[in-house]
Each structure stands twice: as structure tokens, then as C-alpha cells.
N, C-alpha and C positions, 0 to 999 in steps of 0.2 A: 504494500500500500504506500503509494508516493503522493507526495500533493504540494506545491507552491503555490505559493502568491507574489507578485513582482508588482512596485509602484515607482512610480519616479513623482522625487519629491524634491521642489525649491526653495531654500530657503538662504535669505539674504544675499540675492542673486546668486547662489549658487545653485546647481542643479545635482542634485543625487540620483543615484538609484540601489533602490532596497529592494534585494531578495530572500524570501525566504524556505527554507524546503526540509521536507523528511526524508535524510535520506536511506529508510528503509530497514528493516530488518537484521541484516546482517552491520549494519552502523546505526545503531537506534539514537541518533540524535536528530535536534531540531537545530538547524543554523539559520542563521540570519549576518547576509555580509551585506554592508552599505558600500556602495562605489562612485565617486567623484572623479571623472575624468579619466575613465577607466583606471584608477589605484584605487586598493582597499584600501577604506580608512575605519570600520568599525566591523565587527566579526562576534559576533552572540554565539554560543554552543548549547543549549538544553540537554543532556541526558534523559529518556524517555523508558530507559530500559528494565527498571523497578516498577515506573506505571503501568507498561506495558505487560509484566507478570503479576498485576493483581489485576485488572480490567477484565472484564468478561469480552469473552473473543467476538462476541456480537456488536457489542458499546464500540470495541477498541476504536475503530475507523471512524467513528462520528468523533470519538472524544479526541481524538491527534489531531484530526480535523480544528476542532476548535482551539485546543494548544495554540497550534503551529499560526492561526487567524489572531490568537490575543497576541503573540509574541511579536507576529508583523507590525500591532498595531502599535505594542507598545515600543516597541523600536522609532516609527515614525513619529511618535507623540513627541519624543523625546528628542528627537534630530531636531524638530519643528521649534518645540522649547529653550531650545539650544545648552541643553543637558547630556547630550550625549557625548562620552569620550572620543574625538577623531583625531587617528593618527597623521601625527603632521598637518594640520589643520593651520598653523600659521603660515607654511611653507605652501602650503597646497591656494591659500589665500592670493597668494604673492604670485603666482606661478601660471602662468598662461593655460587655459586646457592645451593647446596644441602643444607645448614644451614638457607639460605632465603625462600627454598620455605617448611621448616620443621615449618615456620615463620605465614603459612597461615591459611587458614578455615575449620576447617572439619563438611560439611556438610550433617546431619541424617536425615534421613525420619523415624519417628519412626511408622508411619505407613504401613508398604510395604505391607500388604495384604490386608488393604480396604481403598489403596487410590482412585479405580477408583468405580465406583456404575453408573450403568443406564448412560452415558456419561458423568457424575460429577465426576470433579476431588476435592478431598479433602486431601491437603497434611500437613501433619504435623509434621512441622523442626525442628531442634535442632542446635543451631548453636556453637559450641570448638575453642578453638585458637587448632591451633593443636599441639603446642608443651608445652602449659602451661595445657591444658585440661578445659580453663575456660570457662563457659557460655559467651556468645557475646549479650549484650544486644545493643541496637536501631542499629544494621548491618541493610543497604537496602535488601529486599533479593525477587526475580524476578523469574517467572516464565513463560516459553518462548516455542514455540512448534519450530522446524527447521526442513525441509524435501526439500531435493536440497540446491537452493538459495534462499527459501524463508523462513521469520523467521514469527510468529505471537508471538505479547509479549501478555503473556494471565493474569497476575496477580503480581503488585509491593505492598509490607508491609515492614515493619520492625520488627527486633525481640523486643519482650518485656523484660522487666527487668530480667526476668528467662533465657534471650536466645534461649525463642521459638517463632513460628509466625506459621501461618495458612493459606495456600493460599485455597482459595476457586473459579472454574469456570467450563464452558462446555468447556469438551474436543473440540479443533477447527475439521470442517470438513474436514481439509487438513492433519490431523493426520493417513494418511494411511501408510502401511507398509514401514519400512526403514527411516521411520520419528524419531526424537530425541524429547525427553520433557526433559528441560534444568532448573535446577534451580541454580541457581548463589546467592551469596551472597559478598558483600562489607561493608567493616570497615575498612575507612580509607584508609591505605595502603596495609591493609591483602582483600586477597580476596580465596574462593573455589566456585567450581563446583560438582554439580553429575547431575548424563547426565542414561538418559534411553531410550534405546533401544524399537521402539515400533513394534510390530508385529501383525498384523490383520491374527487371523486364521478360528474365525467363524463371520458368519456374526453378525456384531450388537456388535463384543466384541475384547478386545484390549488386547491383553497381552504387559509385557512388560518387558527385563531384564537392569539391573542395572550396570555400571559401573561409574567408577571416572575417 
């Protein structure tokens, strides 16, 4: 059971945006990361995983549901209020969006022709600051299927000392056409994305194109 909610929120000319999501089962927490100019600046974590073992398995999905809805909101309450903690918030102030977000990740698949095999996915990332070009060693970096409103998180590592990592899983079965496989990565305050486009054209096999 996955569920987010996404807002974009301005406050004193500045533009945010607040994500929030469960990511599932096998990572029973609720996060919520606020982003300015694509850098995180605030990042919430819930533990859900005590609720979740006394909830009746009927409740559970309405009651995360509503969790996962208070936490969004009280996150924006509080951005709005100007009570919430944001990293680098003076600097981020000072700092052009275009010079902040030339600040982030550039995120490489150096494999693009044989990341998918038989419904295994096998990707292999590289992860740049993208205005210094340095490798990004121990970045979190996540691997996520998205198709409508629903998300499956299919794979979290880190990069290694060289600023690469390796997500290894099965393609989810909800991965039909018009579906996104998302891999994100965070360092800190820098964060990227590459986002691919999946297309189902024969049966049994997945294409898929590429954008940032």
C-alpha cells in the first residue's frame, strides 16, 4: 500500500515543493522532503512500523492514509508559519534558483541498453555534483516504479566510495504503459532525478525512453 501527496507551496517569494509518501512495507516509514530549487532543505521521517503491528489489517490502509495526509499538512503549516527548520535557508535566500539548482545531482545510468533482461531490472548509476563534476560517494539513491497515483519503491542503496551503486529487482507488475521508473538520489542538501518513460509494445517486453 503506497500513497503520496505532492503541493507546491510559496512562501515569501519563494516557491517550495512538499512531498510526501509511504514508502511501503518492506520501509515502513512516512517521509516528507521539502524542495527549493531542486535542493532539499527539510526531510521528516515517521516510523509507522509499531502502528502498523497493532492496527487491524482492515483499518490499516485508511488509517496510513490519514497519517501520511496530517503529516503533509502539518509540514506545510509550518513552512507557511515560517517554523520550519531549512537547510541553508540563508544561502538558499541569497542564491539565484538557476545557480542552486546548477548546485544538484547528475544522475547516469551507464547502462541504458541492458538495464532490463527477462523482467530484471539491473541498473547501474553514477552519481556528479553537477557543477563541480565530482563523484558523490554514500548519496541514498532509490529506485521507484509510478503509474497514476500509485508509487511502488522497488530498491534503496547508496553510492560507494567511487560514486557508483547498483540497484538490482523485478520489474513490478503494475509497470504497464504510461508508467515512470524513477531513480532519485540525495546528498545532503543536493538532490537529482532521471525518470523513464515506460512503454509496453510487445507482449512480455518493456521499452522504455529516458528523460530528466
Amino acid at each position: 500500500m503506497n500513497f503520496g501527496f505532492n503541493s507546491n507551496v510559496r512562501v515569501a517569494g519563494a516557491l517550495y515543493h512538499v512531498q510526501t509518501e509511504d514508502r511501503g512495507p518492506s520501509h515502513p516509514y512516512l517521509d516528507t522532503v521539502v524542495y527549493e530549487a531542486g535542493r532539499v532543505v527539510h526531510k521528516r521521517s515517521t516510523s509507522y512500523a509499531d502502528f502498523a503491528a497493532a492496527a487491524q489489517p482492515g483499518d490499516l490502509a485508511a488509517q496510513l492514509h490519514e497519517l501520511l495526509s496530517r503529516q503533509h499538512r502539518e509540514v506545510i503549516a509550518q513552512l507557511e508559519a515560517g517554523k520550519l527548520e531549512l537547510r541553508g535557508k540563508e544561502k538558499s535566500i541569497r542564491t539565484p534558483p538557476e545557480e542552486a539548482a546548477s548546485e544538484g545531482l547528475d544522475v547516469i545510468l551507464a547502462n541504458p541498453k541492458t538495464w532490463l533482461a527477462a523482467g530484471n531490472v539491473t541498473l547501474e548509476i553514477e552519481l556528479r555534483r553537477r557543477k563541480s563534476r565530482q563523484m558523490v560517494a554514500d548519496a541514498e539513491v532509490e529506485a521507484l516504479v509510478e503509474h497514476e497515483k500509485e508509487r511502488i519503491h522497488c530498491f534503496v542503496t547508496q553510492s560507494d566510495a567511487g560514486g557508483k551503486a547498483t540497484l538490482k529487482f523485478p520489474m513490478p507488475g503494475m509497470a504497464a504503459d504510461g508508467a515512470s521508473l524513477v531513480i532519485r538520489a540525495t546528498d545532503g542538501s543536493l538532490y537529482g532525478e532521471l525518470r523513464f518513460r515506460l512503454k509496453s509494445k510487445l507482449p512480455g517486453r518493456v521499452l522504455a525512453t529516458i528523460s530528466k
